[in-house]
LUMBAMAR-189217 format. One record per residue (C-alpha): y, x, z. Coordinates in steps of 0.05 Angstrom, whole numbers, plus 5000, padded with zeros to 4 digits. Layout:
% residues N
c2, c1, c3
Y, X, Z
...
END
This chain:
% residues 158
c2, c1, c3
6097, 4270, 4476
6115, 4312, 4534
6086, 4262, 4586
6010, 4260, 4542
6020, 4337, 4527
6018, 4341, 4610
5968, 4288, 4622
5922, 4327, 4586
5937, 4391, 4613
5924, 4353, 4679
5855, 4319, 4664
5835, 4392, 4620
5848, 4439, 4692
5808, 4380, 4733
5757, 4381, 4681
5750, 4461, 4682
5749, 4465, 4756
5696, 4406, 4774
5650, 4446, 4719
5656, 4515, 4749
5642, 4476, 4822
5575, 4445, 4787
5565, 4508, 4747
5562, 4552, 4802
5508, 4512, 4844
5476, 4483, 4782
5450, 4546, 4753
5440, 4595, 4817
5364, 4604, 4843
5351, 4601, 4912
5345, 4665, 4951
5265, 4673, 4965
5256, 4669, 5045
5200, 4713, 5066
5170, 4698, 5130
5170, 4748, 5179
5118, 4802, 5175
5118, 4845, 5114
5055, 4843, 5060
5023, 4906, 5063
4974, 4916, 5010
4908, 4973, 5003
4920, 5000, 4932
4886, 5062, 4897
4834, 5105, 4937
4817, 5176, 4908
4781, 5236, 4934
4796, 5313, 4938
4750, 5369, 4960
4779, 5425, 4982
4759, 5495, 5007
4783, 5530, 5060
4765, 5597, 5082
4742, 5613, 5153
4717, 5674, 5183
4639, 5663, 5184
4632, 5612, 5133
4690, 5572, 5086
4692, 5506, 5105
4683, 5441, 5057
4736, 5377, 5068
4730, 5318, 5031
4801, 5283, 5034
4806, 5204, 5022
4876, 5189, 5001
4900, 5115, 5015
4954, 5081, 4979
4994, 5032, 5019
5041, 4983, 4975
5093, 4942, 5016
5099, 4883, 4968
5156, 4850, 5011
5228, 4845, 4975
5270, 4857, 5028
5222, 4879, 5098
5211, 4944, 5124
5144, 4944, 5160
5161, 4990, 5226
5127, 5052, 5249
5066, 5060, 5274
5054, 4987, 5247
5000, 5000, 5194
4936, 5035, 5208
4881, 5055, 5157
4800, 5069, 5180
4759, 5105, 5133
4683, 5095, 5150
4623, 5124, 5114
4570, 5075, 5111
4519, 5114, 5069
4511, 5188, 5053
4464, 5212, 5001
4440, 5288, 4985
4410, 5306, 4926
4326, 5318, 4919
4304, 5370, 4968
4361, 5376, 5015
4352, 5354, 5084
4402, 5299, 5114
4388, 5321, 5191
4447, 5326, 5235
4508, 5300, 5174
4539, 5242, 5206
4609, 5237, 5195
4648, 5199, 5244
4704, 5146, 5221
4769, 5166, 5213
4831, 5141, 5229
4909, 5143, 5215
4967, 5109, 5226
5036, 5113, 5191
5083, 5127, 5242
5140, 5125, 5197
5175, 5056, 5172
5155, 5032, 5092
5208, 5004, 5065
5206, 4946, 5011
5173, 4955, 4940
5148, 5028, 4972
5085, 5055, 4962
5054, 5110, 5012
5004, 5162, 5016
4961, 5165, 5077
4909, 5223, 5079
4844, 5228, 5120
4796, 5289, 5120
4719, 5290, 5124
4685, 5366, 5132
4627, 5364, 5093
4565, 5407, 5085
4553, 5465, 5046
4499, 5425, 5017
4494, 5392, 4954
4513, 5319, 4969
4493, 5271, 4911
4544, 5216, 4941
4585, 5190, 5005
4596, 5108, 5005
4664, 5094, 5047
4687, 5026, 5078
4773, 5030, 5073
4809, 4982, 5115
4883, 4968, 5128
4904, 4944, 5195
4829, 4927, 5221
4801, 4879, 5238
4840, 4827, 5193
4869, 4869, 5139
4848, 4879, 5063
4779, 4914, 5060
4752, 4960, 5001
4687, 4989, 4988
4690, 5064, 4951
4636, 5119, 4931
4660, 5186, 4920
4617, 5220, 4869
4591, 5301, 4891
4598, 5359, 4843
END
């Protein structure tokens, strides 16, 4: 009885160890390879007016804030890598107000910081705008130009 009793101790530890071997490789998922640039994505784009007060006259900005998501799991995009251009395509002013002379020029930024993965980042470019009622300003937003993600965004006057 000793010599079965051993036996199956035997066959019960060869048995336990070849199904932790399979076990181990069986049920694990392959690590995701990501290739070598990280996927930098245009999110949200909002607006801001603000005020600011100058000797002869306050001024007007219109700010364009542009979110930047980094979608990679495990990149860091580097500095100065990503670049957003705001353009305005169309500006409209309400009835009665003259459009002569308001041409806002593009704007440009780049992020001279690294994004790590899963980050998201604020980038902020200014417009001065007239005093003016302005009915509407249409913008073209565009990540890392000229092959990057492209929106289309109206910001709405007071």
């Amino acid at each position: 009885m000793s010599r079965s009793f051993k036996q199956t101790c035997f066959y019960l530890v060869i048995l336990i160890l070849l199904l932790s071997l399979g076990i181990g490789k069986g049920s694990s998922q392959p690590a995701p390879k990501e290739e070598g640039s990280p996927q930098i994505r245009l999110e949200n784009v909002s607006f801001r007016v603000r005020k600011i007060e100058s000797a002869p006259s306050p001024l007007k900005m219109l700010e364009v804030n542009v979110e930047i998501l980094n979608r990679s799991q495990q990149l860091t995009a580097p500095p100065d890598s990503i670049k957003a251009v705001v353009v305005p395509k169309e500006v409209k002013f309400s009835e009665g107000v003259s459009a002569a002379g308001f041409a806002p020029p593009p704007g440009e930024i780049i992020l001279n910081s690294p994004l790590p993965p899963r980050i998201r980042h604020m980038l902020i470019i200014g417009f001065s705008i007239p005093n003016e009622k302005l009915e509407s300003i249409t913008f073209e937003v565009q990540i890392n130009p000229p092959d990057g993600e492209k929106k289309t965004v109206t910001w709405e006057g007071e």
